[in-house]
N, C-alpha and C positions, 0 to 999 in steps of 0.2 A: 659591492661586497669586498672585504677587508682580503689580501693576498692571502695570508695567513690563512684563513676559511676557505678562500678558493684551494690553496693546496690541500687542508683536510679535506677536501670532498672530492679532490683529483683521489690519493689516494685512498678512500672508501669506495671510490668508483671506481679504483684499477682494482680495488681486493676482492672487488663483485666479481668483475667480469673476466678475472684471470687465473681464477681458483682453481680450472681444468686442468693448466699444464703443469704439468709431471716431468719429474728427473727421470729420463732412463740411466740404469745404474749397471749394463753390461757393457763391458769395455772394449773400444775396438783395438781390432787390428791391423790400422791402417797401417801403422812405420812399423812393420815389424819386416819387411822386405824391404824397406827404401832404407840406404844408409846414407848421414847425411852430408853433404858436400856442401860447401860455400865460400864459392869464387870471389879474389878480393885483389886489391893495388888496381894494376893496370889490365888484368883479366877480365873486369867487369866496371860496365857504367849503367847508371839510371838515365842520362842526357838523352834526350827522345832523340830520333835518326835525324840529319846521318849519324848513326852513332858506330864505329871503327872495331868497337870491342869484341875481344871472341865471345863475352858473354854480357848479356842483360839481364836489368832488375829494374823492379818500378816503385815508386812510391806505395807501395802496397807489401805492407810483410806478410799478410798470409797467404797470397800469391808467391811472395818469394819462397816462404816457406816449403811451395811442393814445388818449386824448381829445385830447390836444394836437396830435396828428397827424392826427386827423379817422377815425382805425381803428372810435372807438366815437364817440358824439353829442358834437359839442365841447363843447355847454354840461353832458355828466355827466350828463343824465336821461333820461327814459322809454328804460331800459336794459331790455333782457331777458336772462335766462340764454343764450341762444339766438346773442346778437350778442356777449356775451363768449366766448363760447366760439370761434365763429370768428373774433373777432379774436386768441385769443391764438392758435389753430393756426396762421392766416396769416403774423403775426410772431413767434413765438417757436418756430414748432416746434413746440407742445406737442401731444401724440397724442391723440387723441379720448379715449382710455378717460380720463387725466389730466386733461382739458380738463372732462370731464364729470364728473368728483369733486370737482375743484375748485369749479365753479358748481353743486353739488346742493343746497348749504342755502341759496340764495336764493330770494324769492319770484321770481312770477311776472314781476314788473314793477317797477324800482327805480331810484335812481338813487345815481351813485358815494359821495353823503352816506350815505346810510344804511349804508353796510361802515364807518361810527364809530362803531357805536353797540356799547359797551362790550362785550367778550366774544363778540361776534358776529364779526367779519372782527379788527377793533382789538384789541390786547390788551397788555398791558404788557411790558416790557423790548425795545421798539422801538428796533432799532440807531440807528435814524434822527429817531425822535418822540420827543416827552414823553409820558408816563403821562397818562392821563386824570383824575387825581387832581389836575394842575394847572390844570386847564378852561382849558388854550391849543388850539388851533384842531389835532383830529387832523390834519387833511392838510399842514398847515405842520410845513416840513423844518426840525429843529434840527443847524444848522449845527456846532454843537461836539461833537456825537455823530457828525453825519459825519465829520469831521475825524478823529475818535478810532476810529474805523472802519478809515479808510485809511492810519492810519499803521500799520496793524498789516500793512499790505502786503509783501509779499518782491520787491526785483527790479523794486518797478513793478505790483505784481499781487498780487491778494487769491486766497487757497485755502482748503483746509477750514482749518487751522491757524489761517490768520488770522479764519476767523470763528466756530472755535472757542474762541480768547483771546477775541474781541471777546463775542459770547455770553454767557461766563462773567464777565465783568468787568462785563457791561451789568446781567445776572440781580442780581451781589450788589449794585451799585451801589442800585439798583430797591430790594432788600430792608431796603435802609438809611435810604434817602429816601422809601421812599412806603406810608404806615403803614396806605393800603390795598391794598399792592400782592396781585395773585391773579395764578398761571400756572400754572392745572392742566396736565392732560395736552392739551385741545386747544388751548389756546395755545402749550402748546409743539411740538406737531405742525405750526398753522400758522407759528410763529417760524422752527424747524430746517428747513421746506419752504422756508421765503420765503429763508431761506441758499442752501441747495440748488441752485435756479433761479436763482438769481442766478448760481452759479458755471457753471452747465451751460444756461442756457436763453439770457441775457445775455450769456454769456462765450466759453469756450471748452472743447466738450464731452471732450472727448477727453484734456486736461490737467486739467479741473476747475479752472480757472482764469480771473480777470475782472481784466485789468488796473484801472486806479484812473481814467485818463482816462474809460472806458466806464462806471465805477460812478459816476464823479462826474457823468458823465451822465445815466443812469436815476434815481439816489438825489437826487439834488440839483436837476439841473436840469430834470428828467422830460420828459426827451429822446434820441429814438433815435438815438444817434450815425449820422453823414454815412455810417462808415466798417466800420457792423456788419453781421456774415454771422452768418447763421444757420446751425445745425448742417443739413445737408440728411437727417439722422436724425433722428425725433420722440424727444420728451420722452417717455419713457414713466414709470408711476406705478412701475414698478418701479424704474430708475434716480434716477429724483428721491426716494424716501423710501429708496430704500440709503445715497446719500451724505447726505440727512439724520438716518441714523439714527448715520450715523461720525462726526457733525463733532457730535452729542449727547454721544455715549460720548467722544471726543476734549475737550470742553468736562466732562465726571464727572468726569473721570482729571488731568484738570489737564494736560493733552500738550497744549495749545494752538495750539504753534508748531515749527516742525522744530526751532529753536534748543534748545529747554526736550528736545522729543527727543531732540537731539544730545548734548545736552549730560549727560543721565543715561545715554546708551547708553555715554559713553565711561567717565562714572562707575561702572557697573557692568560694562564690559564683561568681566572676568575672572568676575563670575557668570552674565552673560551666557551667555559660553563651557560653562562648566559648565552650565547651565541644560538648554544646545540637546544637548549631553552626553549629559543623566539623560533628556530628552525620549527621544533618538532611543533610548536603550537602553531606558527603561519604556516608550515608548508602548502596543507589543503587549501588554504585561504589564496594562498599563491598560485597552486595549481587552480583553482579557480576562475582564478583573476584572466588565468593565460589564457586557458577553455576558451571565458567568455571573450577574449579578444578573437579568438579564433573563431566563434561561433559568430560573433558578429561579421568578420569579415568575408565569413562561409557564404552568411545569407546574403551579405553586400552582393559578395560576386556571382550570388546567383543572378537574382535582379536589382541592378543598382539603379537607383532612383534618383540619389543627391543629386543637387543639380549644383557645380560650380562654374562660374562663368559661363554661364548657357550649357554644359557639357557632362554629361553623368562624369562617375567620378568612380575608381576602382582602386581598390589597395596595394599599396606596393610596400612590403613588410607590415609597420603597424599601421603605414602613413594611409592616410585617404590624397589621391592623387588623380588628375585628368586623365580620362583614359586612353585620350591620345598622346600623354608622356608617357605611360608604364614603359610601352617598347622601348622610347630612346633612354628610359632610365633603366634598365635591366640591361640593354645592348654596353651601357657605357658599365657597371657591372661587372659584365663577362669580358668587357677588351680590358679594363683593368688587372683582373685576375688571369689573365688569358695564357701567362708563359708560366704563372704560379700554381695552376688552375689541380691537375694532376699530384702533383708535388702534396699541397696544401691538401687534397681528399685524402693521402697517405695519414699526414701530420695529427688530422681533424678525426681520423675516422680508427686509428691507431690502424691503417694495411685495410680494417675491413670490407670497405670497400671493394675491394678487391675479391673478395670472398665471395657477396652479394654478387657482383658482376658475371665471375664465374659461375655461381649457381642459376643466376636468369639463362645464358645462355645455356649450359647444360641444360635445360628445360625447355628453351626453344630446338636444340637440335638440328642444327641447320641441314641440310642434304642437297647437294645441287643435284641439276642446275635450278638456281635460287637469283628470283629477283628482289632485295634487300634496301626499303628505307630508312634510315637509322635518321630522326628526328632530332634535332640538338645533341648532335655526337659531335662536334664540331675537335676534339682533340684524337677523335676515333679509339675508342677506349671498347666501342662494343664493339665496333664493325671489326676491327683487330681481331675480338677474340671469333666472331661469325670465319671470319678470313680464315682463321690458325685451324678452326674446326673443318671447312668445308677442304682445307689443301690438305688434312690426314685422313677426310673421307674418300672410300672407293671411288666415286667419281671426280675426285676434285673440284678445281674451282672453275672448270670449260663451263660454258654457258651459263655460270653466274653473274651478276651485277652487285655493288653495292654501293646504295647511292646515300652519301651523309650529307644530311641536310642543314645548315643551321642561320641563324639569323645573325650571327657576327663573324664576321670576316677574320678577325683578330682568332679565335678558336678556330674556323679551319685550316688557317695560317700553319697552326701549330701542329693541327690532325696532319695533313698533307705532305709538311716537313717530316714529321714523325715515322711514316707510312712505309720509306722503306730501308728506316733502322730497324726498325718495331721486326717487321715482314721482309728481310732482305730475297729468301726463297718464293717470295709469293707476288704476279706480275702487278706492279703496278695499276696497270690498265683495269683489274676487277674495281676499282674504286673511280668514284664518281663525286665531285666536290663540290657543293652546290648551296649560292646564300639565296636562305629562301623562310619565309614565316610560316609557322607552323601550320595558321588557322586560314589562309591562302595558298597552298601548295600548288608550285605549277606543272604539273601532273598531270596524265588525262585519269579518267575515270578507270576503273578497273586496271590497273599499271600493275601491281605490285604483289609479292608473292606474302608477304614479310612487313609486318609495321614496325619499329624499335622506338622507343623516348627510354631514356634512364635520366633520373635527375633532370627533368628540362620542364617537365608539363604544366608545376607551377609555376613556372615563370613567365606564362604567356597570360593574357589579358585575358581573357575568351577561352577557359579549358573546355567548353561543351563544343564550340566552335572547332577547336584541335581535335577532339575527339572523332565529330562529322567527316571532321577533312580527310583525316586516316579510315575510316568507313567508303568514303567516296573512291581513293584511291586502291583499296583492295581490290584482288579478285576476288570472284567467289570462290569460297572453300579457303581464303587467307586467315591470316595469322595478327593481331594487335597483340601488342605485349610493353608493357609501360612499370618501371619499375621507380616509387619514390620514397621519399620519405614521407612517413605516415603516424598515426598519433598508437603511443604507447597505453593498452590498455590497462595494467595493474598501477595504479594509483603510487604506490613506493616508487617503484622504480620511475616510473613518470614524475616524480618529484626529484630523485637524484639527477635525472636525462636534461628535465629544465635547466637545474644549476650548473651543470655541464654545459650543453647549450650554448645559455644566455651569460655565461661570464669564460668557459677556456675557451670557447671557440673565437670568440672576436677579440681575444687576448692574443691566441694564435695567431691569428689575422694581423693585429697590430706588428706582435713579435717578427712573425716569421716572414712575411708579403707586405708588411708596411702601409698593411690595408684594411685598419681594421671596420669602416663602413660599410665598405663590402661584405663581407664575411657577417657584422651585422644585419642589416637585409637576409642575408641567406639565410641565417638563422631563425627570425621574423618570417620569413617565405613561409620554411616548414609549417610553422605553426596556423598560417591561414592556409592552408590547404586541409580537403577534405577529411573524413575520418574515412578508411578503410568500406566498412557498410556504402554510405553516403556516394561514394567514388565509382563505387560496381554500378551502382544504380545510374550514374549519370553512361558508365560505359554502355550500360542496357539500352537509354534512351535513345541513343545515337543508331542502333539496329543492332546490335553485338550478339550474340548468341553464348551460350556456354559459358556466360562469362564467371572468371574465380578467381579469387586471387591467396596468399601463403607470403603470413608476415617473417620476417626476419630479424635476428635477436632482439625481441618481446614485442614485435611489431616498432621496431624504429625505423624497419622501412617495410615494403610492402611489394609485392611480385602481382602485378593484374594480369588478367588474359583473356582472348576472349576473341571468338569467332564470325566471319561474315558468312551467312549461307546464302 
C-alpha cells in the first residue's frame, strides 16, 4: 500500500476512534499560590551527582517547572516518586494510572540531577538540549533548538505536524553530529511521549495543540504561564501514547506538516480518487480473503493432517510450518522483541493496551492469600498489576504466590529486572520466575488458586492442549481467565482494523524495533486465531464451567473466563 494511503487511513482511524475526547474548558488554579523562582549561574546545575550545587534541575522543563513554582522542592532534592506524582496530577492533569508509569523506574529517593544521567530520563535528539556527547550542562536550554522548534508552528501553535518535522529534522540532525549518538526504542518512547504532553497536558486537549507563547514558557523559560488551564479531563496513558505513537509514524512517513500533507494529497489526488474507489469496491473481497485464511488455518489447527516430511504441519502466521518448529520460531520471536516487547504494545496499541489490562484484572479481583499462575507473562505486565491489587488489599500480599511462567528466558529477563522498579513497596519474594511451556506445565495437579494468559495462547502450537493444562493445574473452585486478540465483528470497522493491522503495525515494527518480521507474524498470529464463539467452546471442552467472555473496543480483543468445579 502506497505511504500516502497508509497515512489516510492512519488518520480516518485515529478520527474513529478519538472522537470521545473532549476539551475541559474550566481553568485551573494551580499557580495562583506558587510564585515563580528560577535559580540560575552558579546556584544551579543539571550535571547528575556528585553535583555541589545549592540547587538542581533536570533535563525536563515541566518538572522544572513546579520546582520553580514551589509544586516540588525548589532547590530539586530529596525528591520522592510519590511527590512527583502528585505534583504532576495537581498541575497537569495527569491520571494516576499515567502519573504512576511515568515515575516507576525511579528510585526511592532522588533529586532532579539525577533524571541526566545518560539513557535514564536524558536521552539524545532533545528538541530542546544538546546531546550528552557535548558535556554542556543537560538542564540548560539551547536556545537555537528552541527557536527551530517553534518555527515549525502553524497559526501561532504547535501540533503533531509540527513536532513531527521537528522530531525528524532533530533525529537526522543528531545522527550527523554525534558519532555517539544511541535512541533505542526507550528513548524514543520517552522523546515521542515528551511531544505528546506537551501538545495535550501543556496545551490544549481537545485540539492537540500548544500555542508557541505557552511552549516558549514551559520549554524556555520553565514557567507555568499566568494564563494556563488545565484540561479538567486527566491525562490518561492511553491518550498520551496514541498521539505519541501518530506524531512517530507522521515523523517515519515524512508527513510532517499539513503543508508536505496538502501538498501530495493534491499531487495525487486523481489516485487518490481511484484509490478510495478500489478500497470501497475490494474491501469485502479483502476482508474475505483474510477470513478465509483465518478459517483455514482455524481448522488446520484444529486437526492438522499435512503431512511434511513425515511430520503434521501447523501455522505459524500465514505460513504452514513443522510443528515441531512453531516453538523455536515463536521463542526466537519473543527473544527478539523481548526488551522492545512493552514499549512497542504502547506504540501498536496507542496505551490501550494498557486499558484492556487493567479492566481483565479489575474483573479477576485478586484477594489473598492467592496462589497465582500468569502464563506468558514473561515481562510481568499482569502479575504487576495482581501484585499492586493484592498489596492495597485488607490482607495483602502474606500468603500469596505469583508464579509467571513463560517459555523465553529473554521475557522473563526482562519481567524479573522489571519487578522491583515496577513494585519497589512490594517483597520480592511474592514472585516466582519460572521457563516453562504452556501445554507441559510442571506443576502438580490441583496447585493453583488463579490461571492468567494475556496475549500468549496463540502463540502456542496445541491451544486445546494449554487449555487442559491449566484445567489440570487448578483447584477446584479456580479461576481461567485468557485475554486475546479476537476477530472484529462489524464488517466496516473490520475493514479499517485489517488495514491498520496488516500495513502500520509492521511499519511500526520496522520503524521503531527494527523488526519489522516479527511484528509481522504477530499480526498474522491474530488472524489465525479463533473467533470469540469458536474459543468458549474449546474452553468448555477442556472441563470449564461458566465459561463467558466481554469483547473490547468492537471485539479487537476479547476477555474469556471460566471455571473448574
Amino acid at each position: 500500500m502506497p505511504l500516502w494511503l497508509l497515512s489516510l487511513l492512519l488518520i480516518m482511524f485515529s478520527r474513529t476512534c478519538c472522537a470521545h475526547n473532549v476539551r475541559a474548558a474550566q481553568a485551573s488554579t494551580a499557580a495562583a499560590d506558587h510564585h515563580y523562582f528560577r535559580p540560575s549561574g552558579a546556584d544551579v546545575s543539571g550535571f547528575p551527582p556528585p553535583n555541589s550545587a545549592p540547587n538542581h534541575r533536570s533535563p525536563c522543563p515541566a518538572l522544572n517547572s513546579l520546582a520553580n513554582h514551589g509544586y516540588l522542592p525548589r532547590d530539586g532534592k530529596a525528591l520522592t516518586p510519590q511527590m512527583i506524582r502528585e505534583a504532576v496530577m495537581d498541575v497537569y492533569n495527569v491520571a494516576e494510572g499515567l502519573a504512576e508509569r511515568l515515575t516507576r523506574p525511579l528510585p526511592a529517593e532522588l533529586t532532579l540531577a539525577d533524571l541526566s544521567i545518560h539513557g535514564f530520563i536524558e536521552h539524545d535528539a532533545s528538541l530542546v538540549h544538546d546531546d550528552t556527547y557535548l558535556e554542556r550542562d543537560p538542564a540548560q536550554i539551547n536556545i537555537t533548538l528552541a527557536g527551530n522548534l517553534f518555527a515549525k508552528s502553524m497559526d501561532g501553535k504547535l501540533n503533531k505536524h509540527s513536532m513531527a518535522t521537528a522530531r525528524r529534522e532533530r533525529e537526522t540532525q543528531c545522527k550527523k553530529e554525534n558519532p555517539e549518538y544511541a535512541f533505542p526504542v526507550k528513548a524514543q518512547a520517552t522523546a515521542y511521549g515528551e511531544s505528546a504532553l506537551l501538545l495535550i497536558a501543556m496545551g490544549d486537549y481537545e485540539s492537540k495543540t500548544v500555542s508557541v507563547d505557552h511552549a516558549k514558557s514551559f520549554l524556555v523559560e520553565e514557567k507555568i504561564p499566568d494564563d494556563f488551564q488545565r484540561s479538567d479531563k486527566p491525562i490518561s496513558t492511553a491518550a498520551a501514547f496514541y498521539l505519541a505513537a501518530q506524531i512517530k509514524l507522521l515523523a517515519s512517513l515524512g508527513w510532517g506538516t499539513a503543508v508536505e500533507a496538502k501538498k501530495r494529497i493534491v499531487e495525487f489526488r486523481p489516485q487518490i480518487a481511484m484509490a478510495l474507489s478500489l478500497v470501497l469496491r475490494r474491501a469485502p473481497r479483502a476482508a474475505r480473503f483474510v477470513r478465509s485464511l483465518s478459517t483455514a488455518a482455524s481448522s488446520s489447527s484444529d486437526a492438522v493432517s499435512t503431512s511434511h516430511a513425515g511430520s503434521t504441519t501447523t501455522h505459524f502466521g500465514f505460513q504452514q510450518v513443522p510443528e515441531e518448529d512453531k516453538e523455536r520460531m515463536v521463542a526466537s520471536v519473543f527473544h527478539n522483541v523481548a526488551e522492545q516487547y512493552d514499549v512497542m504494545n504502547d506504540f501498536m496499541s496507542g496505551g490501550m493496551h494498557r486499558v484492556w489490562k487493567d479492566a481483565f484484572v479489575d474483573t479477576l479481583h485478586p484477594v489473598g492469600p492467592l496462589k497465582c499462575l500468569d502464563v506468558a507473562g514473561g515481562t510481568g505486565d499482569i502479575a504487576f498489576r495482581i501484585a499492586e491489587q493484592l498489596s492495597k488489599s485488607s490482607r495483602g500480599t502474606e500468603g500469596s504466590e505469583i508464579t509467571v511462567c513463560d517459555i523465553n528466558s529473554s521475557m522473563l529477563q526482562v519481567g524479573e529486572e522489571r519487578a522491583p522498579k515496577v513494585l519497589p513497596h512490594v517483597d520480592p519474594s511474592l514472585f516466582r520466575w519460572v521457563e516453562g511451556n504452556a501445554e507441559h506445565l510442571d506443576f502438580e495437579d490441583n496447585s493453583f488458586d488463579v490461571y492468567t494468559i494475556v496475549f500468549g495462547i496463540r502463540n502456542v502450537t496445541h491451544v486445546d492442549r494449554a487449555i487442559k493444562e491449566a484445567y489440570r493445574v487448578l483447584k477446584p473452585g479456580g479461576r481461567f481467565m485468557c485475554m486475546e486478540f479476537s476477530q472484529v465483528p462489524n464488517p466496516l470497522i473490520r475493514q479499517f482494523y485489517d488495514a491498520y493491522s496488516f500495513n502500520v503495525i509492521p511499519l511500526l515494527g520496522e520503524k521503531v524495533a527494527n523488526d519489522r518480521p516479527s511484528y509481522q507474524y504477530l499480526v498474522e498470529s491474530i488472524r489465525q486465531f479463533p473467533p470469540q464463539e469458536k474459543f468458549k467452546a474449546m474452553i468448555e471442552d477442556a472441563g470449564f464451567k461458566r465459561v463467558s467472555y466481554t469483547n473490547f473496543t468492537f471485539g479487537v480483543t476479547a476477555m474469556h473466563s471460566g471455571f473448574k468445579f
